[in-house]
C-alpha positions in Angstrom: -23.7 44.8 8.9 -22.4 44.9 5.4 -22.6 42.7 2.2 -20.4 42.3 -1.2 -22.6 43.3 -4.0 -20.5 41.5 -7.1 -20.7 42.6 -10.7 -21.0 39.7 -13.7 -20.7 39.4 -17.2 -22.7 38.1 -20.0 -19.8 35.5 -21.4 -22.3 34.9 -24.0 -25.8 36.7 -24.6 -28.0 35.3 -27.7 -31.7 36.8 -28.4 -34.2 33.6 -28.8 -37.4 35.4 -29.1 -40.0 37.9 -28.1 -42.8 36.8 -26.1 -45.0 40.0 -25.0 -42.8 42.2 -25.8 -39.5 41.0 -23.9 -37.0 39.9 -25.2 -35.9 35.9 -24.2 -32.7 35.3 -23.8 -30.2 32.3 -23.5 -27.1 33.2 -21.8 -24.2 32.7 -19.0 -23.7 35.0 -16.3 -20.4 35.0 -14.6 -19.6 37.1 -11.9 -17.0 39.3 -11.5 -15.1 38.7 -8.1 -12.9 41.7 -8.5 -15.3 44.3 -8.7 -18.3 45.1 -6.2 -20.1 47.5 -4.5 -20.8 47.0 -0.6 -23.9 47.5 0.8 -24.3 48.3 4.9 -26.8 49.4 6.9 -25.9 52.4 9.0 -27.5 54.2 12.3 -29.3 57.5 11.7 -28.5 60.2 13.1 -32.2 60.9 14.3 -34.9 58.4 13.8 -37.0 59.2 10.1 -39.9 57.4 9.5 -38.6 57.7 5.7 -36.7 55.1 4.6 -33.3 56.3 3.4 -30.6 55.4 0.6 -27.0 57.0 0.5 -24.6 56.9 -2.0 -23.6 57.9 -6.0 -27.2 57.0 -8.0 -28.1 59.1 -10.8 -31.9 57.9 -10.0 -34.3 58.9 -7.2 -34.8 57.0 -4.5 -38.2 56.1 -5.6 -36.6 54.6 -9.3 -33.8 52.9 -7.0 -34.0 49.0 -7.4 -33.3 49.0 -3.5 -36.1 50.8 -2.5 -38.3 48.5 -4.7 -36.7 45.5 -3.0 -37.5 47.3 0.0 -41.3 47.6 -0.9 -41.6 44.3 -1.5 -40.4 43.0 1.8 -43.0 45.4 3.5 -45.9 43.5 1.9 -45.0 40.4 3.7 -47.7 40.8 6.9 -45.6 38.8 9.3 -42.2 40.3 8.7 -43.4 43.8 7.1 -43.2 46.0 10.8 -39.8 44.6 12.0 -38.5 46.1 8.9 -40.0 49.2 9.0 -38.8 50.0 12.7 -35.4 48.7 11.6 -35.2 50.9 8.9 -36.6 53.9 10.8 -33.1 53.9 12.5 -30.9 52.9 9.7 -30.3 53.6 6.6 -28.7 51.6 3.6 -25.5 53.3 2.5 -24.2 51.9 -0.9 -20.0 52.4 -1.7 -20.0 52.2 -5.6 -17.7 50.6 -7.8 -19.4 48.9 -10.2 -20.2 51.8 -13.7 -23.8 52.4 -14.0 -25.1 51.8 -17.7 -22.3 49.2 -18.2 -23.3 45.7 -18.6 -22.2 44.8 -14.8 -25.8 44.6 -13.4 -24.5 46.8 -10.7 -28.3 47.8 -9.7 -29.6 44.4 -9.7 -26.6 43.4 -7.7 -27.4 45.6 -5.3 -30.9 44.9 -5.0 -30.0 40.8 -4.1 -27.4 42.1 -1.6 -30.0 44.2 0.6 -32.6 41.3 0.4 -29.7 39.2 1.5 -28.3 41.3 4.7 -32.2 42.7 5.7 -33.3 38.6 5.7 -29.9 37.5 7.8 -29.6 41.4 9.9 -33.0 41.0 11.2 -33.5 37.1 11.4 -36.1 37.0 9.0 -36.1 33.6 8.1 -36.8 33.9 4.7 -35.7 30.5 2.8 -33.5 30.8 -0.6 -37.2 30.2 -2.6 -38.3 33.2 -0.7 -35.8 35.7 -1.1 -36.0 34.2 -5.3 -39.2 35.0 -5.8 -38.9 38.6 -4.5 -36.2 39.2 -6.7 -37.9 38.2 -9.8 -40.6 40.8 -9.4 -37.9 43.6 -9.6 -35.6 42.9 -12.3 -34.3 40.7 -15.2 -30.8 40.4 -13.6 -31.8 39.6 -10.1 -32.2 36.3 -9.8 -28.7 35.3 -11.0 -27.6 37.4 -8.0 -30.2 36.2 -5.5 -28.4 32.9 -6.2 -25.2 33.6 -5.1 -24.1 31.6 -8.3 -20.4 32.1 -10.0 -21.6 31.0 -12.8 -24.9 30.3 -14.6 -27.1 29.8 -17.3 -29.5 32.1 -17.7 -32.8 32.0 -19.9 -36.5 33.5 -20.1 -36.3 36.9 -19.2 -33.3 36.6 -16.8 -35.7 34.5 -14.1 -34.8 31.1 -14.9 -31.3 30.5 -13.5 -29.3 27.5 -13.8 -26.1 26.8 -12.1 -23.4 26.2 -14.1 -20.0 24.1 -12.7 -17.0 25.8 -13.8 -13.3 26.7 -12.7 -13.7 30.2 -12.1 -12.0 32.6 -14.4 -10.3 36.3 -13.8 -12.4 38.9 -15.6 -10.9 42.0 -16.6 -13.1 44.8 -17.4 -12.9 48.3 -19.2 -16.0 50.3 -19.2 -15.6 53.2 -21.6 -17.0 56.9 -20.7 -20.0 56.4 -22.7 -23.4 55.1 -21.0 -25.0 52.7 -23.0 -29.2 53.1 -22.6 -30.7 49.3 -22.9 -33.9 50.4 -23.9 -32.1 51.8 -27.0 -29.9 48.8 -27.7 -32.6 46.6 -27.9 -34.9 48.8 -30.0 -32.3 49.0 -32.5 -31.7 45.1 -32.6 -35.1 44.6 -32.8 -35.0 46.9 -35.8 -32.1 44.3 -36.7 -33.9 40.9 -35.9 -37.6 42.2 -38.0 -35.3 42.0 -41.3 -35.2 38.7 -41.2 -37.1 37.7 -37.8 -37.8 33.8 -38.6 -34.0 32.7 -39.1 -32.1 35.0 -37.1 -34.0 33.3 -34.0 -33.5 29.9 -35.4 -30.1 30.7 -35.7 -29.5 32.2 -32.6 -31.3 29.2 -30.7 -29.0 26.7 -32.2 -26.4 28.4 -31.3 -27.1 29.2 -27.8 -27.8 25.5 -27.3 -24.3 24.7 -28.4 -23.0 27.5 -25.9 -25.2 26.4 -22.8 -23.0 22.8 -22.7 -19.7 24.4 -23.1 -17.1 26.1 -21.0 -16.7 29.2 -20.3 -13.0 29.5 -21.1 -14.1 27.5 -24.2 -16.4 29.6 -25.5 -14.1 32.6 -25.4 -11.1 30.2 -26.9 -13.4 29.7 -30.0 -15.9 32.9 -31.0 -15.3 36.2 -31.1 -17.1 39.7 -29.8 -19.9 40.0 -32.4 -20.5 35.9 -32.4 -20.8 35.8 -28.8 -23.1 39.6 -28.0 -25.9 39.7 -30.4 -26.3 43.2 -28.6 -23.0 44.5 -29.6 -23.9 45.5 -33.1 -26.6 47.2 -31.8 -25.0 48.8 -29.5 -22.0 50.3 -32.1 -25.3 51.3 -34.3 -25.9 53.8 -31.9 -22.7 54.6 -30.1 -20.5 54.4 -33.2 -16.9 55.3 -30.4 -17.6 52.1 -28.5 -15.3 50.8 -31.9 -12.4 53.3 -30.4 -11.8 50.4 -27.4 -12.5 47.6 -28.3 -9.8 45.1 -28.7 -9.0 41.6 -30.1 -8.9 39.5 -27.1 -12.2 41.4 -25.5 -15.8 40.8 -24.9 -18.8 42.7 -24.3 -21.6 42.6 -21.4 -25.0 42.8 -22.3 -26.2 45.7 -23.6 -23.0 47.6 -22.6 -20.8 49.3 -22.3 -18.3 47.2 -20.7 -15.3 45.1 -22.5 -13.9 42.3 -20.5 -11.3 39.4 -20.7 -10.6 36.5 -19.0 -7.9 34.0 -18.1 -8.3 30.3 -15.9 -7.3 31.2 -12.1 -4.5 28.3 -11.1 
């Protein structure tokens, strides 16, 4: 009973507005095949009503995006008692990879990947739709991995995924020793965007439309780390040593702190 829990990367992330205070965005997710956390479930050693996470969080298990997941599936009357006996028994135990703070979505990941093994482990039936709709109501980044996409455009506030067919590329990452906080990144490019709020938008939504049609490979061939990351200025506003790695031929994931690079697989 275990399940890869894949890391992505923004290829491209553009800001196209603000609609009730969130920011919308127009980007492509891909994943990152090389680097994943897997989930499992594991028997207790003696049956707790509590439901029980193990592995390297720095949150509480109450903040933990799997334990949310977890809440949700309980409010589902036909399914909800099944899962609480299950879990009475075992517990989820997460093997970390992917760098918290990083870009990766690693919490997100992992969030689709136990809604995914509970739904096929206990023969839930939950359709694709189903196991969607739960995963918007716990994060912006969920969806794309709910999906079980490679590669997607992704709009809104992360919950409108499209899939997007593409040779698949190997992504390299670095993730620097510095933890990037996203609600600080996007204060500070909103303190960005309000100099000029009406044609930075208009810019950036041109722009994104251009991306959305093109290649991934493409893309990267043609723009270059500040082009393609409208985060990444914000992000060197506040953590001025993220400069100390990046490179040339490297890209950053959403609101950090992770570089990456790419080349076509043969």
């Amino acid at each position: 009973m275990k399940i890869k829990s894949y890391a992505k990367v923004n290829i491209y992330l553009k800001i196209v507005g603000i609609k009730n205070n969130f920011h919308l965005i127009n980007s492509r997710f891909m994943r990152v095949d090389n680097l994943y956390d897997t989930v499992s479930f594991v028997k207790k050693d003696n049956k707790q009503d509590d439901f029980e996470i193990e592995g390297k969080f720095s949150c509480k298990k109450e903040q933990n995006i799997i334990y949310k997941a977890y809440k949700e599936l309980i409010l589902i009357k036909d399914i909800s008692k099944k899962i609480e006996d299950f879990f009475k028994n075992y517990k989820v135990s997460v093997d970390k990879n992917i760098p918290e703070f990083a870009g990766l979505g690693g919490g997100s990941s992992n969030a689709a990947a136990f809604l995914n093994l509970t739904n096929q482990t206990l023969s839930l039936g939950l359709s694709k739709k189903s196991i969607i709709s739960i995963s918007q109501k716990l994060g912006a980044d969920v969806s794309f991995f709910a999906n079980k996409y490679e590669s997607a455009n992704v709009s809104g506030i992360g919950e409108i995924v499209e899939r997007f067919e593409e040779k698949a590329l190997h992504i390299s990452t670095l993730t620097p020793p510095i933890k990037c906080k996203t609600p600080l990144v996007y204060k500070r490019y909103r303190e960005i965007l309000n100099q000029n709020y009406d044609k930075i938008i208009k810019n950036n939504q041109l722009f994104a439309d251009k991306l959305r049609y093109m290649k991934s490979d493409e893309i990267l061939q043609n723009y270059d780390i500040f082009e393609l990351n409208d985060l990444y200025q914000a992000a060197l506003d506040i953590y001025p040593k993220l400069k100390e790695y990046q490179k040339d031929d490297n890209f950053f994931s959403g609101s950090g702190s992770t570089f990456f690079k790419t080349r076509i697989l043969q």
